[in-house]
C-alpha positions as CSV (number, residue, x, y, z in Angstrom):
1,X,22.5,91.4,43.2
2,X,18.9,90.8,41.3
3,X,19.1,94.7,39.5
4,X,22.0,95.3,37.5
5,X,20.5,97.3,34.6
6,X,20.7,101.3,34.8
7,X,19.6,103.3,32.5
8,X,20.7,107.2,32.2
9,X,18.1,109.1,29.9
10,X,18.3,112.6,28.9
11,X,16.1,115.0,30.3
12,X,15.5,118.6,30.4
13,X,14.8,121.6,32.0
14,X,10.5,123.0,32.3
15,X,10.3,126.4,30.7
16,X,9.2,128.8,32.7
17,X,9.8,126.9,36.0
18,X,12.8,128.3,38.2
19,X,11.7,130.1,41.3
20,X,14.7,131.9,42.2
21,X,13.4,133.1,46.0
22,X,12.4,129.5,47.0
23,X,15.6,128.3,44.5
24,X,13.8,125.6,42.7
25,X,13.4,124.2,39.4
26,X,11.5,121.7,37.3
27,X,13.0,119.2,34.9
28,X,11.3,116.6,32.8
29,X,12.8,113.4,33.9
30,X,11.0,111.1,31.5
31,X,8.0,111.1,29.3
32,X,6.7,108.0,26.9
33,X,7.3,109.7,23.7
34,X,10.3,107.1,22.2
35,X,13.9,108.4,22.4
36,X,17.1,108.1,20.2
37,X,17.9,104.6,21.5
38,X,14.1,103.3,20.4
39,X,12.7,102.9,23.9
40,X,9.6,104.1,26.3
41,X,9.4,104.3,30.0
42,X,5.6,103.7,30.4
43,X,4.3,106.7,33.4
44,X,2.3,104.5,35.5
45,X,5.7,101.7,35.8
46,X,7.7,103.9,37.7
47,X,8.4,103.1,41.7
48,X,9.6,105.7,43.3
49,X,9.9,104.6,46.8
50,X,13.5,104.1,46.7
51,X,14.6,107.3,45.6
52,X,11.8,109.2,47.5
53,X,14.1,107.4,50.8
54,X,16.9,109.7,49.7
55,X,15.7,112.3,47.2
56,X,19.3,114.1,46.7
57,X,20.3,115.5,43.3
58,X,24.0,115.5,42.1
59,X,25.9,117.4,39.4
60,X,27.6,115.0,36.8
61,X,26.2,112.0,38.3
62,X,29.2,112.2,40.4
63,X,27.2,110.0,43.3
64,X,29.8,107.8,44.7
65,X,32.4,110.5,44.5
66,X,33.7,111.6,48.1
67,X,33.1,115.5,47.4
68,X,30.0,115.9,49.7
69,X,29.7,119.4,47.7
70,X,28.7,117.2,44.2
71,X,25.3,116.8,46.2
72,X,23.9,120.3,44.7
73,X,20.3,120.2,46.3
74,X,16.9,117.4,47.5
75,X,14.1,117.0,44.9
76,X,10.4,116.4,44.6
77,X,9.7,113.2,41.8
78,X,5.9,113.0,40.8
79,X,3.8,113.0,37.4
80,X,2.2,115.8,35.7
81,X,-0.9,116.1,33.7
82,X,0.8,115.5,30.4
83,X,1.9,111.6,32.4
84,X,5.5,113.2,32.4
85,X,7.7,112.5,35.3
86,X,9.0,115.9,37.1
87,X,11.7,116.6,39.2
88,X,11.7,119.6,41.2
89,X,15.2,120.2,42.6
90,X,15.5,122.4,45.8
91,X,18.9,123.7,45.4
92,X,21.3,123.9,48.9
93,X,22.1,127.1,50.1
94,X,25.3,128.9,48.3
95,X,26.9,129.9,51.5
96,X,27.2,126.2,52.0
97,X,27.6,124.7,48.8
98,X,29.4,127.3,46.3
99,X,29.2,124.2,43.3
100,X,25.7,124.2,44.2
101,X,25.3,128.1,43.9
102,X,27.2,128.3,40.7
103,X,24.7,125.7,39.0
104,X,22.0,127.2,40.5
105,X,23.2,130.3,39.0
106,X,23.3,128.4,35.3
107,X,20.3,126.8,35.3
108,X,19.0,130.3,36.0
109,X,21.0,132.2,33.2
110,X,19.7,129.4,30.5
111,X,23.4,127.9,30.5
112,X,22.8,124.0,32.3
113,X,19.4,122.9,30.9
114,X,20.4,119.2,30.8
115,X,19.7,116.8,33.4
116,X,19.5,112.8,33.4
117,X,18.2,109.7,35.3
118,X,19.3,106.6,36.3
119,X,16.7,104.0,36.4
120,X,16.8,99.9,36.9
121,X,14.1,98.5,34.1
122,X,12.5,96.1,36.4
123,X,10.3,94.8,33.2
124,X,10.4,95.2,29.8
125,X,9.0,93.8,26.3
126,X,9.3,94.5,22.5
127,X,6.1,96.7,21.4
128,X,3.3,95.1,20.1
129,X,2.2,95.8,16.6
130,X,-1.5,94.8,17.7
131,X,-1.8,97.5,20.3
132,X,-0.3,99.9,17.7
133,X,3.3,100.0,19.5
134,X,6.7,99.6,17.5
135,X,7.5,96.4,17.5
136,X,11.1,97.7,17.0
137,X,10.7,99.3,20.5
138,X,11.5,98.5,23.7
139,X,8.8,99.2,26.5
140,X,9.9,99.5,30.1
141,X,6.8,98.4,31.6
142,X,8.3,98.8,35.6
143,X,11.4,100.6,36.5
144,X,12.2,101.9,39.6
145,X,14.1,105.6,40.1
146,X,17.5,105.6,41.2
147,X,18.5,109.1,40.6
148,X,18.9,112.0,38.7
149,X,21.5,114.5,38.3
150,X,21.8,118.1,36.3
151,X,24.7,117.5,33.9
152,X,26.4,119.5,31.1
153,X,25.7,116.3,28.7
154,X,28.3,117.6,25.8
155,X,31.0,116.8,28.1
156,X,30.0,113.6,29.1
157,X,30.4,111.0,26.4
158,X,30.2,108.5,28.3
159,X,26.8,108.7,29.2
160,X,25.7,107.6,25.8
161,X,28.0,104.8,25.7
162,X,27.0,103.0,28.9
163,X,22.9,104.0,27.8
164,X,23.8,102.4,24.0
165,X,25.5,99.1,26.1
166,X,22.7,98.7,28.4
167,X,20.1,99.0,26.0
168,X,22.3,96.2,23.9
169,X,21.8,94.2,26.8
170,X,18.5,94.3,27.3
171,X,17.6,93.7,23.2
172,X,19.4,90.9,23.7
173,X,17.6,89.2,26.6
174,X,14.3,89.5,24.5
175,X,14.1,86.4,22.5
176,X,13.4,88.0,19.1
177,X,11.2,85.0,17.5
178,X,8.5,86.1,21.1
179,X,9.2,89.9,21.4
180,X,5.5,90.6,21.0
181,X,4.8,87.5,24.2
182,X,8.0,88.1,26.2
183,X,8.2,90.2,29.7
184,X,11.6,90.5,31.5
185,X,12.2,90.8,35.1
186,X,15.3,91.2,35.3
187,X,16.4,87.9,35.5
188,X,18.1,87.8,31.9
189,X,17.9,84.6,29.9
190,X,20.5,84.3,27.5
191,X,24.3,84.1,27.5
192,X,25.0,87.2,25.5
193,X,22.8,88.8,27.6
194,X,24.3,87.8,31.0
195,X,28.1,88.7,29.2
196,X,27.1,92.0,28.0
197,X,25.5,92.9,31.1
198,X,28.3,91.6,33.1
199,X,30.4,93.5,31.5
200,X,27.7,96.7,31.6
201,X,27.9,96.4,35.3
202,X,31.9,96.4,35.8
203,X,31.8,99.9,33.7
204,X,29.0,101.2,36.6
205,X,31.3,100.1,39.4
């Protein structure tokens, strides 16, 4: 398996988006403004295609959990203006889905405004100082989508702990004497790398 890197970033809900007749709402996924864990998703890297092939959103990032129900709604991925990627959640019908309909009802109220990704950095690089990037900062040049999932992120601690290891993981694949030369695809070539990444990828199964 060539992708084993997955990312879970926070997101959050669009002010002034929910349509409660067509029952959808907008969440900023991702933007490239650097987060808590000193990394950027560049806009124009993201591949879609694989999520757009099943565009479901969960609650809790429950996806390989055998409730069918934990599948609240189908979504709508794409860039605005401001180069921030959106996700537009249609939620299920509550006569089918009750979990659904009770999120639906919080995201309404102002009570779930959380949501978060998973994405698989396909290539990534230290900033470069001579562009004016951080060279503290890792840039995702490529990732590609995987999903994304409304969440009550207070109660999920793990979340952080599997973003902080992957993220470890990846630092440590960049040799830092090159961070300004060196691209990753994936293919990670250190040995600290490959054992904190193996050992990333046994916490995901």
């Amino acid at each position: 398996m060539n992708k084993i890197i997955a990312q879970e970033r926070l997101a959050q809900f669009r002010s002034g988006s929910f349509d409660e007749a067509k029952r959808t709402a907008e969440f900023v996924i991702s933007s490239e403004a650097v987060d808590t864990y000193r990394t950027v998703f560049f806009s124009d890297g993201w591949n879609l295609k694989r999520y757009e092939k099943n565009p479901i959103v969960t609650y809790q990032h429950r996806d390989q959990d055998g409730n069918p129900d934990l599948v609240i709604g189908t979504s709508e991925v794409f860039l605005d203006d401001n180069k921030r990627l959106i996700g537009k959640i249609t939620f299920e019908d509550g006569e089918d889905n009750p979990l659904a309909e009770k999120v639906f009802r919080k995201v309404k109220n102002g009570i779930l405004r959380g949501a978060s990704i998973w994405a698989n950095p396909e290539e990534y690089r230290y900033g470069n100082a001579e562009a004016g990037e951080d060279p503290e900062v890792v840039y995702f040049t490529r990732s590609e989508l995987i999903s994304w999932s409304i969440v009550t992120v207070q109660s999920n601690p793990e979340a952080l702990a599997r973003n902080a290891t992957g993220i470890d993981a990846i630092r440590a694949a960049l040799v830092p004497e090159k961070k300004e030369q060196v691209v990753n695809k994936t293919g990670l070539s250190t040995q600290v790398a490959r054992l904190q990444l193996a050992k990333y990828k046994s916490k995901l199964e």
